[in-house]
C-alpha positions in Angstrom: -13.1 -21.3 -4.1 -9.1 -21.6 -4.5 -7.9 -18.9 -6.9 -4.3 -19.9 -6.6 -2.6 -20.2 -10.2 -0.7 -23.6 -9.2 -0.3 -25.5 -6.1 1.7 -28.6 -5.5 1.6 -30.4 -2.3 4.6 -31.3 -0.2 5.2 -33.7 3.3 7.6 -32.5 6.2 8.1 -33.7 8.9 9.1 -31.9 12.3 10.2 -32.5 15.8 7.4 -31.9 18.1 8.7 -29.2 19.7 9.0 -27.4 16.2 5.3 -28.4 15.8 3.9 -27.6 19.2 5.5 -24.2 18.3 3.9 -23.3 15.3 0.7 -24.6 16.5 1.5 -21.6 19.3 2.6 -19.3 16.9 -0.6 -20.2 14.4 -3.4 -19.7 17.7 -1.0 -16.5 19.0 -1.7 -15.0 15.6 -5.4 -15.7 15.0 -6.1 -14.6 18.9 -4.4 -11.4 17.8 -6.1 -11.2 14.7 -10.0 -12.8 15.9 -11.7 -9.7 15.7 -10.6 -8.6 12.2 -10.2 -12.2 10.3 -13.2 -14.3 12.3 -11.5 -17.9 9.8 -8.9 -18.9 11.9 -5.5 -19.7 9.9 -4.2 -23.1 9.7 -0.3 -24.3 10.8 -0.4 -25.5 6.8 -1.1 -21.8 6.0 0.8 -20.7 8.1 4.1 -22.6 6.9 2.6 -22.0 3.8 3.3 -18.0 4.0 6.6 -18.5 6.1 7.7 -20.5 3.3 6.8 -17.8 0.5 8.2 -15.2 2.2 11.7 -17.2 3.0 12.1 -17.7 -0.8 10.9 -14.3 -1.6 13.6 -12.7 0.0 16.3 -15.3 -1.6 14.9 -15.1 -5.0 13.7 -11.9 -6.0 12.1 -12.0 -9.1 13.5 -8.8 -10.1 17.3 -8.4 -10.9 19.7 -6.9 -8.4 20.4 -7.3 -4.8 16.7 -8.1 -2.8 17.8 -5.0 -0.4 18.1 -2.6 -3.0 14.8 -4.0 -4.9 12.5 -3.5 -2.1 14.5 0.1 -1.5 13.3 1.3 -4.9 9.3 0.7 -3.4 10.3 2.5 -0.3 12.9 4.9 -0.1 13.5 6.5 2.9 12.3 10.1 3.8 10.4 10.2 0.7 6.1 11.2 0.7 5.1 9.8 -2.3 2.2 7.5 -1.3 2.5 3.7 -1.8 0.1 2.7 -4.3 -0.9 -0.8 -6.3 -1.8 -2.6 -9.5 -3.8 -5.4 -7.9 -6.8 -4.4 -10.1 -4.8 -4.9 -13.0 -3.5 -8.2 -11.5 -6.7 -9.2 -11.1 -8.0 -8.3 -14.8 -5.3 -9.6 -16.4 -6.3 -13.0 -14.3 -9.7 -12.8 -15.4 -10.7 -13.3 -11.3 -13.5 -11.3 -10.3 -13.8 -8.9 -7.2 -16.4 -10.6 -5.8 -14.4 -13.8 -6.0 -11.5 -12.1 -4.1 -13.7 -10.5 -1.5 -15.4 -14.3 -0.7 -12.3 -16.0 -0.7 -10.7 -13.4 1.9 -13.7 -12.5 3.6 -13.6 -8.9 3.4 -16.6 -6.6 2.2 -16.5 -5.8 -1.9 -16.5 -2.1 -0.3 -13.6 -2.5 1.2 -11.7 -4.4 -1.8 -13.0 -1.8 -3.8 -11.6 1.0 -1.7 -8.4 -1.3 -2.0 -8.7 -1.9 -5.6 -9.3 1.8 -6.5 -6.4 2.8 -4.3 -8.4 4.6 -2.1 -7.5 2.8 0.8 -4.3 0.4 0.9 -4.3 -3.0 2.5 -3.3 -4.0 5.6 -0.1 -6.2 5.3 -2.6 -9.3 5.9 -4.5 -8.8 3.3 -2.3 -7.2 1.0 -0.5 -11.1 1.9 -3.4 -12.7 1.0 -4.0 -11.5 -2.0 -0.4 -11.1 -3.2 -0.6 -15.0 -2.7 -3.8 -15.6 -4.6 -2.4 -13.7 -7.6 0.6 -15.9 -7.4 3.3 -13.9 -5.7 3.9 -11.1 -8.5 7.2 -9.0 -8.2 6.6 -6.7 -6.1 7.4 -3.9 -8.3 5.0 -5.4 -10.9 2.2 -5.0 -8.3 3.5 -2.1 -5.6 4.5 1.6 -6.8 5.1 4.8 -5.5 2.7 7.8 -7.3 5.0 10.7 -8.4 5.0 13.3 -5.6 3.3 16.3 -7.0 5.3 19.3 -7.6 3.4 22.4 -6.5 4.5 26.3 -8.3 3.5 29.4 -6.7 1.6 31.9 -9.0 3.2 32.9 -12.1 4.3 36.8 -11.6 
């Protein structure tokens, strides 16, 4: 089950020494990654996620400078925890959890942990999903809770 909004499909071609590289690059990464992802990733998805990335980072889809958008989800020396919306993505979607969890083969206990913010993603799977829902803004789906201010007793 695809849950991708749209998809078109394009043709490239490469040099084989491009290809034989990211055929490297695509077994390097699911050696690296066997025990925690047991599907394998394809070159196509791989070039696939290159791809979004690249154009992420050219064309924000929030105003201002990409550098000072992805500041304003992490600033520096600050410990308010990163949390998400992807529950909300996902509602608004009408997808169901147990749809994600097939699709990315990870347990519904552990997308619930993810989903209630429990328990954040790992950048793979936080990927993954990010690219299911369509590649949202990343302020529209990532946020950082209000640090909590704590008062000493009242005299």
């Amino acid at each position: 089950m695809v849950i991708c909004l749209e998809k078109r499909t394009f043709t490239i071609e490469l040099t084989d020494t491009v290809a034989e590289k990211l055929e490297l690059l695509t077994n390097f990464t699911n050696y690296m990654l066997r025990d925690k992802y047991p599907e394998p990733m394809t070159v196509e998805e791989n070039i696939a996620g290159a791809v979004a990335y690249y154009l992420m980072m050219y064309f924000p889809h929030v105003s201002g400078e990409t550098t000072k958008d992805v500041m304003k989800l992490f600033p520096l020396g600050t410990d308010a925890p990163l949390k998400n919306r992807i529950k909300e993505e996902l509602e608004k979607r009408k997808v169901s959890q147990n749809a994600v969890a097939r699709e990315l083969n990870i347990s519904k206990s552990t997308l619930s942990a993810i989903l209630n913010n429990r328990n954040q993603p790992s950048l793979d799977v936080f990927l993954r999903i990010w690219t299911m829902l369509g590649c949202p803004s990343l302020d529209s789906i990532l946020y950082r809770e209000s640090p909590t201010v704590e008062t000493g007793p009242t005299p």
